[in-house]
N, C-alpha and C positions, 0 to 999 in steps of 0.2 A: 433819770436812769432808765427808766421804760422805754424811751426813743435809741438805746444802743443795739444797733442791731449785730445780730447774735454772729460770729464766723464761724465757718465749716473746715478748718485746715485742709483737710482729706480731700476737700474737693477739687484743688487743683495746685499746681506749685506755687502759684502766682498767689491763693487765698492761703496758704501756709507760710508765705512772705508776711501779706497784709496782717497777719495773724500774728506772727511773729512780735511786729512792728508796734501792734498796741499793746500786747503783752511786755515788751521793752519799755515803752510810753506809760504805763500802768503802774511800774516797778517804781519810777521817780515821783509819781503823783503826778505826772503833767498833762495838760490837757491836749489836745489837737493841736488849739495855737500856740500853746507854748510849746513844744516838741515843732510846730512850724518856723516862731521865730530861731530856733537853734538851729533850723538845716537850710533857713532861708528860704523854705514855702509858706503858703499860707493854712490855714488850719484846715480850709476846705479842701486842698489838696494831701494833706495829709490823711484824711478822711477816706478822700477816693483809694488811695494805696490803700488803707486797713480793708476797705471794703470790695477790692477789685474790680471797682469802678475806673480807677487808671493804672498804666505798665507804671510800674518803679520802673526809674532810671537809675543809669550808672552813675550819677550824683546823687543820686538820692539816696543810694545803696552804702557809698561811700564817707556821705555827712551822716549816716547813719553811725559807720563805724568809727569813725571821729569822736562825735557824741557820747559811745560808749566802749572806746577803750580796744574798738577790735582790729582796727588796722595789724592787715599781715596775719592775722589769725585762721586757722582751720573754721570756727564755726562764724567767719565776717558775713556780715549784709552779703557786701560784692562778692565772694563765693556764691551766695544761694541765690544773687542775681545772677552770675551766670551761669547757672545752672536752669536758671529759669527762662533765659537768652535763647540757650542751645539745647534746649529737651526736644527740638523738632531735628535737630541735626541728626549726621548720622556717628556712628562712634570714631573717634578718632580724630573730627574734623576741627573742635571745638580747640581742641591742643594744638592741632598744625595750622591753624589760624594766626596764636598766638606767637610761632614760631618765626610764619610766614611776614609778621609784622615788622619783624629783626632779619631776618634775611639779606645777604650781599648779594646774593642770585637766586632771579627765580626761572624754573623752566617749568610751559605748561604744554599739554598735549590734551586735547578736548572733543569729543565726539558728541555731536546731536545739539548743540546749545553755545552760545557765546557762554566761554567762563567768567563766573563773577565778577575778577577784576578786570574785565570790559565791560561789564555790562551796563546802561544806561537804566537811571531811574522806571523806564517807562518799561523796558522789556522785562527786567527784573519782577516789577508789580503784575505783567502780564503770568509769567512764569509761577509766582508765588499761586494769583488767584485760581489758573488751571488745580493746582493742584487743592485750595480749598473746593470747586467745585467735585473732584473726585472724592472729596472726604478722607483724606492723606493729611491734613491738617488745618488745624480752626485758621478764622481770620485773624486771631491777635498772633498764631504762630506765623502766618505769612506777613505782615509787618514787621516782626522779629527777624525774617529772613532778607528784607527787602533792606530794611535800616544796617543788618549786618554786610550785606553788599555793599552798604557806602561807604560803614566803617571800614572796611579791610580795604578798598581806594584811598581812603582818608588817609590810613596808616601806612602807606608808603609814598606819600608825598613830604618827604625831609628832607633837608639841609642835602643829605648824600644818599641819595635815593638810588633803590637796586635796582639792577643788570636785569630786565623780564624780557624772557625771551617765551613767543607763544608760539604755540603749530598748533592750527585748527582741521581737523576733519573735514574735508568737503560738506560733509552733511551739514557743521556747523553754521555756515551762512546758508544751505539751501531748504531748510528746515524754516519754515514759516514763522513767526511768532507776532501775532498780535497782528494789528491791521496794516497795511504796506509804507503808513507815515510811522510806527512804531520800528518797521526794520529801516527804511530812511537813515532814521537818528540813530539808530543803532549801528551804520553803514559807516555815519559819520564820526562814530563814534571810535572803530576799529582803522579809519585813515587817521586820525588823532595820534590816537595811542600807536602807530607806525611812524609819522613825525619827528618823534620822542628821541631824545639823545640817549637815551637809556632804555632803547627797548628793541624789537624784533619782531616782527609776525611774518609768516608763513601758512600759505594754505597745502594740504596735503590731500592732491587729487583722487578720484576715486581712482582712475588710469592707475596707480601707486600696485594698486595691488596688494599681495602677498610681499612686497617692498615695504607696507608697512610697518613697524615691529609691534607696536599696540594696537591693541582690540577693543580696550577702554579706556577713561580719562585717569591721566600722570600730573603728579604735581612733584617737582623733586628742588630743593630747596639746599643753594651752599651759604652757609653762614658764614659770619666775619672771623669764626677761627678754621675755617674752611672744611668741617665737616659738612658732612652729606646726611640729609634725611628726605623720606617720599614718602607720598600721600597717595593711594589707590584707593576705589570705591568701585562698588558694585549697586545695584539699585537697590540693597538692605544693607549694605554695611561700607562702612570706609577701614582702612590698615595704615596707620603709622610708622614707617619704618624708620628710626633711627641709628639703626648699623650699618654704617659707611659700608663696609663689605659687602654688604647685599644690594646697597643703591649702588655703587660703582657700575654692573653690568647695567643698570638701568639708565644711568647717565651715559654710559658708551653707545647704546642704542638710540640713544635720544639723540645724540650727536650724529649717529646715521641716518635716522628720521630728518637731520636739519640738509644734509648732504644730500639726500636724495628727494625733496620737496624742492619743491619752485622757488625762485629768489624772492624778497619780499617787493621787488617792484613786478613781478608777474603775478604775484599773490595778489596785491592790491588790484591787479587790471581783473583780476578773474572777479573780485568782490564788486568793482565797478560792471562788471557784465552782468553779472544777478543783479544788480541793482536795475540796470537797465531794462530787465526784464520783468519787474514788476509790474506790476496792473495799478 
């Protein structure tokens, strides 16, 4: 019993997890291994979660709540997993994610950065690590954000995959990121996703002017019973809007954003000229 090292809950979401976890484990008498054999890890890995030594995953969160009865419940594993996911997000983002998963159509408008659902592995981890360098958030939160970029890709490759339509900012491809083979792939990345029988891109020159109608990044989202909800952020905060009435003028704007932007075979030529300009 002397070798059980001691947890801290307080210390972080992720040690109030681990904490959680042996406290549950404790309750049935079970060891590591045996609490491993029921979720199908082994006891050393059950260890590392108690001791935030490793991320619970969303299986692991999940055979948790299996385990013990809480599937669908307010106080589940997978709640306080993801809570511990999205604690670097900003407010609002973590729910229109989930929205954005189920979505008939998406429409994005994006200034300064390729949006997530382009983004390549590589630019994404560029992105993330900038920002642990400024102290905006640890490295286990920019891994959280790097892995949530694949999943939100992941989750819209089904059977009947939606209508994404994007308009990038000129800045968005002339904005640097990471070393000139990192914007490459990422180059190649956004002819791809242009390919696509189910998508659209458009760039939206700076020539646009006061033609533009956004000033910062839109996400507006029609689901399969054909309401309307958006997604806006600022650099501290995101806004959920789920009343069709107030996204409607945001969708009509958007649709003159598509009208007065380049076609996506001059968009694409404009992204092959940056490209060719690299060093």
């Amino acid at each position: 019993m002397s070798n059980i090292k001691e947890l801290n809950p307080e210390a972080s979401p992720a040690a109030a997890f681990g904490a959680r976890v042996r406290a549950a484990r404790e309750t049935k008498g079970w060891t590591q291994e045996e609490l491993g054999a029921e979720l199908g890890y082994s006891g050393t890995h059950v260890s590392a979660v108690e001791t935030v030594r490793k991320m619970p995953t969303l299986r692991f969160a999940r055979g948790m709540d299996h385990v013990y009865g809480l599937e669908q419940s307010p106080d589940s594993f997978e709640r306080e997993w993801r809570e511990i996911r999205h604690g670097s997000l900003l407010e609002g983002f973590p729910e229109f994610v989930e929205y954005e998963a189920r979505a008939a159509e998406i429409r994005v408008y994006e200034v300064g950065v390729i949006p997530g659902l382009l983004q390549t592995p590589e630019y994404a981890t560029v992105l993330a690590e900038g920002h642990v360098r400024r102290g905006a958030i640890t490295p286990e939160q920019a891994a959280e954000r790097v892995a949530l970029v694949a999943d939100r890709q992941a989750a819209l490759v089904r059977t009947k995959p939606p209508l994404i339509f994007v308009v990038l900012d000129e800045s968005s491809i002339r904005r640097p990121v990471g070393d000139p083979a990192v914007m490459r792939a990422q180059f190649d990345r956004l002819m791809e996703f242009a390919e696509q029988s189910n998508t659209h891109l458009q760039v939206a020159p700076f020539g646009m002017g006061d033609r533009r109608p956004f000033d910062l990044p839109l996400y507006i989202l029609t689901m399969l019973d054909r309401s309307l909800m958006s997604y806006a952020e600022s650099a501290q905060r995101g806004y959920l809007d789920r009343e069709t009435a107030s996204v409607v003028p945001l969708l009509t704007a958007y649709h003159q954003l598509q009208a007065e932007a380049p076609s996506q075979a001059a968009s694409a030529s404009m992204i092959n000229e940056v490209r060719k300009g690299m060093s």
